[in-house]
C-alpha positions in Angstrom: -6.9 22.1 10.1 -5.8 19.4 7.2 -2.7 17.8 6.1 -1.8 16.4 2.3 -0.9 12.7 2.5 1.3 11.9 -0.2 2.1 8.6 -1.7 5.0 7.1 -2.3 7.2 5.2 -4.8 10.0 2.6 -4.3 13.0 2.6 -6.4 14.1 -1.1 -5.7 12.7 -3.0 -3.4 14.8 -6.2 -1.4 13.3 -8.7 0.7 16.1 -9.8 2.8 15.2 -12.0 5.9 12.1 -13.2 8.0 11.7 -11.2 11.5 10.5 -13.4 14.8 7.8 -10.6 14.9 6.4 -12.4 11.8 7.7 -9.2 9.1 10.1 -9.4 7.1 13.6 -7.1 6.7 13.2 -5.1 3.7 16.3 -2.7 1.7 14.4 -0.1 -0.6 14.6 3.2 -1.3 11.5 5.5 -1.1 10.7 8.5 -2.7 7.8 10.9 -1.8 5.4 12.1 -5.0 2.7 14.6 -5.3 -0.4 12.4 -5.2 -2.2 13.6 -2.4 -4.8 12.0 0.1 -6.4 15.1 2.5 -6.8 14.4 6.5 -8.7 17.0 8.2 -9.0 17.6 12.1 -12.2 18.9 13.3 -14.1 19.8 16.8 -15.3 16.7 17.7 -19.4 16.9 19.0 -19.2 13.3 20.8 -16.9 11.2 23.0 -14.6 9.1 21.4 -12.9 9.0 17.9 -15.0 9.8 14.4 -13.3 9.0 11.2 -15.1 10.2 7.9 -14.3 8.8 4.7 -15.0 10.7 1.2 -13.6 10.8 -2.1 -13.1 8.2 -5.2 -11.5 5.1 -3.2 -13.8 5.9 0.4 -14.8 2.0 0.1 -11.4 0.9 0.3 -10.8 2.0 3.5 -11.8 -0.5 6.3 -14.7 0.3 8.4 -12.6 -0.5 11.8 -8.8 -1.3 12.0 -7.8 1.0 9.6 -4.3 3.1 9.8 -6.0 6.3 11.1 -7.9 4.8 14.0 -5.4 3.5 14.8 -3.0 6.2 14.9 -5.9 7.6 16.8 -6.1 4.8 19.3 -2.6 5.5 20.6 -2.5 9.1 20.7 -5.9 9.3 22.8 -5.2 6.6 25.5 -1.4 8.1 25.7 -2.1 11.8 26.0 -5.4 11.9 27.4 -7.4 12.8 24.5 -11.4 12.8 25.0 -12.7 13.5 21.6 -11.7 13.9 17.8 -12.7 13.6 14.7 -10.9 13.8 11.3 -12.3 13.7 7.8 -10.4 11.3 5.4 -10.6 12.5 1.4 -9.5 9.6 -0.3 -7.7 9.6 -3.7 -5.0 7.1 -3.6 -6.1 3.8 -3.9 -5.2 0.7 -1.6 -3.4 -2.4 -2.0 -1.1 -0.6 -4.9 2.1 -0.2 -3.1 1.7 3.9 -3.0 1.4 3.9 0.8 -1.5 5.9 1.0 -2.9 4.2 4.7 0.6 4.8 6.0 0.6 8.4 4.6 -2.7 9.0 6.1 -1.9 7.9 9.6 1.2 10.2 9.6 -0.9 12.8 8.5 -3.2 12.4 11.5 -0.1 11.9 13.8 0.9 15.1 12.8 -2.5 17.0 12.6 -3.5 15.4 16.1 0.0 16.5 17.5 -1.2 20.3 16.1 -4.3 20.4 17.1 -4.0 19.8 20.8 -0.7 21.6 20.6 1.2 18.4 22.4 4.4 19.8 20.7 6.2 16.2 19.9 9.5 15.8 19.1 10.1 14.2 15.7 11.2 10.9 17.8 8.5 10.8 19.8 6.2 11.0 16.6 8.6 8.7 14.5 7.9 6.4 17.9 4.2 6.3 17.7 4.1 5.9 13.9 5.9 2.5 13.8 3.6 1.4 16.1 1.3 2.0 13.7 2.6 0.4 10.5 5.8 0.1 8.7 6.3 2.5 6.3 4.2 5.3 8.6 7.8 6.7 9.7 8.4 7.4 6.2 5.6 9.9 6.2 6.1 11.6 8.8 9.5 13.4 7.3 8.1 12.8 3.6 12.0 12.9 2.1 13.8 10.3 -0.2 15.5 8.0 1.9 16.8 4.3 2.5 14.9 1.9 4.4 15.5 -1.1 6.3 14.6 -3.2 9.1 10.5 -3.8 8.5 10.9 -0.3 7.1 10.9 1.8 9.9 15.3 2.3 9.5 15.4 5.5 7.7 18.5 6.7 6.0 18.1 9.9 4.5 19.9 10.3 0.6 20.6 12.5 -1.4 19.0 11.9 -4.8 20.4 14.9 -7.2 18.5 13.5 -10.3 15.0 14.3 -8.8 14.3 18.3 -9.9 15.1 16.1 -13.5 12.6 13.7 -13.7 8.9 13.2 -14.2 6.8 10.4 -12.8 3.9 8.8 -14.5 2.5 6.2 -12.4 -0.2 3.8 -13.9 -2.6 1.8 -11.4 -4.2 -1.2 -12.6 -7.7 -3.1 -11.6 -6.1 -5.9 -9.5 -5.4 -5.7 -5.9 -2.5 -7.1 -4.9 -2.5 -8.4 -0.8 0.5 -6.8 0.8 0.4 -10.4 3.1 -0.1 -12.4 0.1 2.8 -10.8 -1.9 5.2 -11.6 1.1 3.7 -14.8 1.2 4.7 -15.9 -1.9 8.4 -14.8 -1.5 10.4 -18.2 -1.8 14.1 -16.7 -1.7 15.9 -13.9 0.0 17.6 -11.2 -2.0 20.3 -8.7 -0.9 20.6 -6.1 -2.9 23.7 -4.4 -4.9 26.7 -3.4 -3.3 26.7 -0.2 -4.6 22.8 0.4 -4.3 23.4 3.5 -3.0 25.7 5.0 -5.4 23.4 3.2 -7.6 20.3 5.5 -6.7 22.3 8.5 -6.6 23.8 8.4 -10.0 20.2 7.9 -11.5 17.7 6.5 -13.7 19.7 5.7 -17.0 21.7 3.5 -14.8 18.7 1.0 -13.4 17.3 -1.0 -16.1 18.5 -5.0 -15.1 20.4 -3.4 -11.9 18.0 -2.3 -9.2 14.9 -4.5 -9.1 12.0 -5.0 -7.4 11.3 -8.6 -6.0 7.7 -8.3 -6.0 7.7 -7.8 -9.7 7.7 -11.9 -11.4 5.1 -12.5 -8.4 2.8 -9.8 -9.4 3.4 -10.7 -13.0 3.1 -14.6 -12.2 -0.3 -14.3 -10.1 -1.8 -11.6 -13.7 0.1 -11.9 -16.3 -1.1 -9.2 -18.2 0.8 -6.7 -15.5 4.5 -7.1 -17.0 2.7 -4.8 -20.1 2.4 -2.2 -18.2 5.9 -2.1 -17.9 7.0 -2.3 -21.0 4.8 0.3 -22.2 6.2 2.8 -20.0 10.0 1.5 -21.6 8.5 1.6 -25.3 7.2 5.2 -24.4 10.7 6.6 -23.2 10.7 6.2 -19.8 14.9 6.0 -18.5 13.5 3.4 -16.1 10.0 1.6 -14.9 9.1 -0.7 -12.4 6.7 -2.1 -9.7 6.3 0.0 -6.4 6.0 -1.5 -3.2 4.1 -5.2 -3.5 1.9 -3.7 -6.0 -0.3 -3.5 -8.5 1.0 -0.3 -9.7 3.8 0.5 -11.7 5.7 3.8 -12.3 7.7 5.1 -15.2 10.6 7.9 -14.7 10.6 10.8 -17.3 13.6 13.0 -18.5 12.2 16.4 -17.8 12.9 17.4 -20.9 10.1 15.5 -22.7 7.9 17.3 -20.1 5.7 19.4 -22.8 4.7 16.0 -24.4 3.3 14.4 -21.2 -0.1 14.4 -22.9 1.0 12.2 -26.0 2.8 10.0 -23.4 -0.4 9.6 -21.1 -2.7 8.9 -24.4 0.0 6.6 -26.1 0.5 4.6 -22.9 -3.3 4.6 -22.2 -4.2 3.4 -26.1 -1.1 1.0 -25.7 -2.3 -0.8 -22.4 -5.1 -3.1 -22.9 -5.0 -4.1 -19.6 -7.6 -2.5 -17.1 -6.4 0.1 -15.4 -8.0 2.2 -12.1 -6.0 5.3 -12.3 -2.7 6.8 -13.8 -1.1 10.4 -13.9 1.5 12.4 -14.4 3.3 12.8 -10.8 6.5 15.2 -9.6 8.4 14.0 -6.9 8.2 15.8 -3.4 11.8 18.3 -3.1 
């Protein structure tokens, strides 16, 4: 039995407080795009929990304390579980704000709920994942929504723009710390008023309104970053930015310049002489 994990982008993101549990109270919107990791459930032959890791960024994922074990951890000491095992094919990379950890312990959630046919509610699986991590209740629905709280708040919105629009996302070299990133933010930001009417009216109406905070820290701690962004702008994108805490950026394409994707990948590629790990042309999730 396997599950896609998707990633994720964030159009805006706001850090707006410190919590007493040592996060921090976040506004952002998320959006779900079709850049998959693959978590598969297998018959387990020993005691305990297995994890497997395959696939271009396997390294990345931590040997113990990872998202899925512990997704795992919870499930099997609250519903009696003996044994499981899941296979992990990893192809989003870490530490570039694209939430592929998250993803893949909602995908196990999910696949572990199947599997042993425990028949969870969508609270009681929204409940476990936010033990888990932040952003996991995202995943679990996979729809565009606002967030707030540490994340786990979830506002579902209607974004009409989306069948529109293209995503090309662009993932340099560095790693940027999700602790480190929030460690270096100095000020508290609320953001627009009308962020919400904002996101629902669309990309054209973005550029200097809806930012992301992480961006001049990302950009301050490598410099060469805040190319990447202007790359996507000098190659028509209606709107580009830094998801999550970074490192990677995304652009958003009019759909109608979808047939010339290929001269946009190779003019953004030849234009960017920054390193980059990965980049692709991306749909959003409907």
């Amino acid at each position: 039995m396997i599950a896609f994990a998707p990633a994720k982008i964030n159009i805006g993101l706001y850090v707006v407080g410190k919590r007493q549990d040592g996060y921090h109270n976040i506004v952002t919107c998320m959006v779900p795009i079709n850049w998959f990791d693959v978590v598969e459930i297998v018959k387990a032959n020993n005691q305990g929990a297995k994890l497997c890791v395959y696939g271009a960024f396997k390294q990345e994922v931590p040997y113990k304390n990872n998202t899925i074990s512990r997704a795992l951890d919870l499930m099997m000491q609250r519903f009696d579980i003996s044994s499981v095992e899941i296979h992990l094919l990893k192809q989003i990379p870490s530490e570039a704000g694209l939430g592929g950890a998250s993803s893949d312990a909602a995908a196990t959630i999910s696949l572990v709920d199947k599997y042993f046919s425990l028949n969870l509610s969508l609270s009681e699986k929204l409940l476990i994942a936010e033990q888990v991590g932040a952003d996991v209740p995202f995943f679990i629905e996979r729809k565009p929504v606002v967030a707030s709280g540490k994340g786990e708040r979830l506002e579902h919105i209607d974004l009409p723009w989306l069948k529109d629009y293209f995503s090309i996302v662009i993932v340099p070299q560095e790693k940027l710390s999700t602790t480190e990133m929030y460690g270096n933010i100095k000020q508290f930001i609320k953001p627009p008023e009308d962020f919400k009417r904002l996101l629902k009216e669309g990309p054209k109406q973005w550029k200097g309104r809806i930012i992301n905070q992480f961006e001049p820290i990302a950009e301050s701690l490598y410099p060469g970053l805040a190319k990447i962004k202007a790359v996507l702008y000098e190659a028509g994108a209606d709107y580009a930015s830094l998801t999550g805490s970074g490192s990677a950026y995304y652009g958003l394409f009019s759909r109608d310049i979808v047939n010339e994707v290929n001269n946009l990948l190779n003019y953004i590629t030849n234009s960017i002489t920054y390193r980059c790990l990965s980049w692709g042309f991306m749909l959003p999730i409907l």
